[in-house]
Each structure stands twice: as structure tokens, then as C-alpha cells.
C-alpha positions in Angstrom: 0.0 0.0 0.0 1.5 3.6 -0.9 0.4 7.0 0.2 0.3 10.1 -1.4 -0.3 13.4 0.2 -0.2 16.4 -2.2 -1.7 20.1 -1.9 -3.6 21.2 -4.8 -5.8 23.6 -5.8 -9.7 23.2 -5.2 -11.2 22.3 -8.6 -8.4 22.9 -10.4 -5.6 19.3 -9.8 -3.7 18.5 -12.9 -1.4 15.5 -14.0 1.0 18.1 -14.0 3.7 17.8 -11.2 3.8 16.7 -7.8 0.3 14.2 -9.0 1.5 12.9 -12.0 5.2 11.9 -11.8 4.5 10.6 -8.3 1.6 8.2 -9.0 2.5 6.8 -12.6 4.5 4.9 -11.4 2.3 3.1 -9.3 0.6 1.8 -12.2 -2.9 4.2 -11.8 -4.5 5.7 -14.4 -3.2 9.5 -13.2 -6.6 11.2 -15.2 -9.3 9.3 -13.1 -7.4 10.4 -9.8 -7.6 13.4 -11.0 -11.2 14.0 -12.1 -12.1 12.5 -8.7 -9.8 15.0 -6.6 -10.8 18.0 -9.0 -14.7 17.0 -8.0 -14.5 16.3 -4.2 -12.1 19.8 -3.9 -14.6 21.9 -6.3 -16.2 23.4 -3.1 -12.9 25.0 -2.2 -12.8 26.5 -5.5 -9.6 28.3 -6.0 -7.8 27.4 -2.2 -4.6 25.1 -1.8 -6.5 21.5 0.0 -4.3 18.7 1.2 -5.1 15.8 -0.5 -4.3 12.1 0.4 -4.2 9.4 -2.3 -4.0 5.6 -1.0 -3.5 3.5 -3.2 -3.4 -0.7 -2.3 -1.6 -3.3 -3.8 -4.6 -4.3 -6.5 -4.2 -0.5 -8.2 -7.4 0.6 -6.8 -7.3 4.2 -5.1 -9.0 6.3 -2.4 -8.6 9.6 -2.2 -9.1 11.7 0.9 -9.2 15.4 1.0 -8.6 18.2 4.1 -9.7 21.3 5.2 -8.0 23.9 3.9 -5.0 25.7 5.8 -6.1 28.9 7.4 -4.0 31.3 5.5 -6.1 29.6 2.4 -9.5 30.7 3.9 -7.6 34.0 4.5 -6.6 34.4 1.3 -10.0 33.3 0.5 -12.0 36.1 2.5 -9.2 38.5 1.3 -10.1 38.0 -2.6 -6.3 38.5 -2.8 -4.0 35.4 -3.4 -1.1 37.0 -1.6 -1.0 37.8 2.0 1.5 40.2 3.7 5.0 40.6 3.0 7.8 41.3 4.6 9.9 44.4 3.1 13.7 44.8 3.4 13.6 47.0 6.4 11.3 44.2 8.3 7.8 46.6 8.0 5.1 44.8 7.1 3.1 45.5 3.6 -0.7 44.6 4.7 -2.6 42.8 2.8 -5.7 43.7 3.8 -8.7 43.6 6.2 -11.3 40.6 6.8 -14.5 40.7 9.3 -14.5 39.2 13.0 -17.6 37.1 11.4 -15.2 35.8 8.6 -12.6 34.9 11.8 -15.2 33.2 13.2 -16.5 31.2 10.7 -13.0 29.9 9.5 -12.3 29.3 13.6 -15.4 26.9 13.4 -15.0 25.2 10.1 -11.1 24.1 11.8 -11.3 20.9 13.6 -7.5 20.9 13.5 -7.4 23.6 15.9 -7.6 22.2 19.8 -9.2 24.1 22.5 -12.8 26.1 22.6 -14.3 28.3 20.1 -12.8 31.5 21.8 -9.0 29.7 21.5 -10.2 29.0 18.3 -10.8 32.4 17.5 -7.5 33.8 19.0 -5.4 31.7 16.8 -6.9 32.5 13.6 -5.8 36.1 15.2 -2.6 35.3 15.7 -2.2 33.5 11.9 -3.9 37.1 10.6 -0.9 38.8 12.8 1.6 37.0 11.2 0.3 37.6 7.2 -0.5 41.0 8.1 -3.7 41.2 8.4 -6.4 43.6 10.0 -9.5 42.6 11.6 -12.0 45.2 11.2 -9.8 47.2 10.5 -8.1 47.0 13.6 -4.6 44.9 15.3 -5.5 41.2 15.6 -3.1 41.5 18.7 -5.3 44.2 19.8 -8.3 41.8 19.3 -6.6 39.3 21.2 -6.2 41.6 24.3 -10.0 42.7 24.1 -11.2 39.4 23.7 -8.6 38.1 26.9 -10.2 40.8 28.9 -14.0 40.1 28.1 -14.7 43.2 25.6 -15.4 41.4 23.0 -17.8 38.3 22.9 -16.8 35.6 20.6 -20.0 33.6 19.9 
């Protein structure tokens, strides 16, 4: 038995490298695995999914896909496919500002992340603090601190 896991775009896998040249040869037709990862990742349209190919010793194949990393869904709420970058003097370039809702909802949707849904929420924070990120408009570390000290409900 041989496992696979690859990151590909939602909807839009190809035979193209890492898929192709890794499963040929195993002996698979390389179009059907893709036509069945392309259709169970069309829902994340557009976002990088880890995928999981397993394929046994009779050439038959199941294929397995993830939840999307946060700074995907990010990316995603964004409209942008590039978060914040780093500039030679170490400041930041933002890339933008997302809703506390839109936090939320990717916090939920992450059953990766341990812990309730306000540690939930405080880590997406912390992944929008790092990409360089606002949250309505304001600090996530900010955020953080208000939602620490009870100002903020996360529900």
C-alpha cells in the first residue's frame, strides 16, 4: 500500500507535477485520480487542500481530501491570493482587512485547531498577525487583548 499526500488547488488538480510523476509509477490511471480529486475539492474552489491518495496493492485508489489551511481561507476572504509581505527593512506590507464574522466562521469550520471556540478564534488572530492582516480594520493582537479581557464576545 502507498500514500500520497499532495496540496492542490480546489477544482483545479492537474497531471502536472507533484500528482503525475508521483503516481505513474504506481501503475494508476493518473486522469481518473484526478477527475475524482478535482470533484471532491470543487467546493474550495480556487484554495490550496491537502489531498491524500492511498492507493493498495490491487491499483485501486481512495482519495481523501482536508480542510483547507487557514491562510487559504484567508486568502479566501481576502479576494487576494497573496498575504503580507515582509519588506527589506522588516515593515510589514498589509494585505488587507477581513471581518471578525469571517474569523469566526473559519475558527469553526477548523477541527485541526484544539481548545474552545474563543481559543479557536485567538489563533486564527494570531495566523492574521503574522500575514499581516487587519480585523475590522483593527490589530488582531489588539483583538486578542479585548477578547482576553471580556470586551469582545466571541460567539
Amino acid at each position: 500500500m502507498e500514500t500520497v499526500e499532495v496540496l492542490v488547488k480546489g477544482g483545479h488538480a492537474t497531471a502536472a507535477p507533484p500528482i503525475g510523476p508521483t503516481l505513474s509509477p504506481l501503475g494508476i490511471n493518473v486522469g481518473d485520480v484526478v477527475n475524482q480529486i478535482n470533484e471532491k475539492t470543487k467546493s474550495f474552489d480556487g484554495m490550496e487542500v491537502p489531498v491524500k491518495i492511498v492507493v493498495d496493492d490491487k491499483k485501486n485508489f481512495t482519495i481523501s481530501v482536508g480542510s483547507p489551511p487557514v491562510t487559504s481561507m484567508i486568502k479566501k476572504e481576502l479576494k487576494k491570493d497573496k498575504l503580507g509581505t515582509l519588506n527589506e527593512d522588516k515593515t510589514r506590507n498589509l494585505a488587507g482587512s477581513i471581518t471578525l464574522d469571517a474569523v469566526v466562521k473559519i475558527a469553526k469550520s477548523k477541527d485541526s485547531i484544539r481548545g474552545d471556540l474563543k481559543g479557536k478564534v485567538k489563533q486564527v488572530l494570531g495566523t492574521c498577525q503574522s500575514a499581516g492582516v487587519l480585523v475590522d480594520e483593527k490589530s488582531p493582537k489588539d483583538l486578542i487583548k479585548e477578547i482576553t479581557e471580556g470586551k469582545v464576545k466571541v460567539e
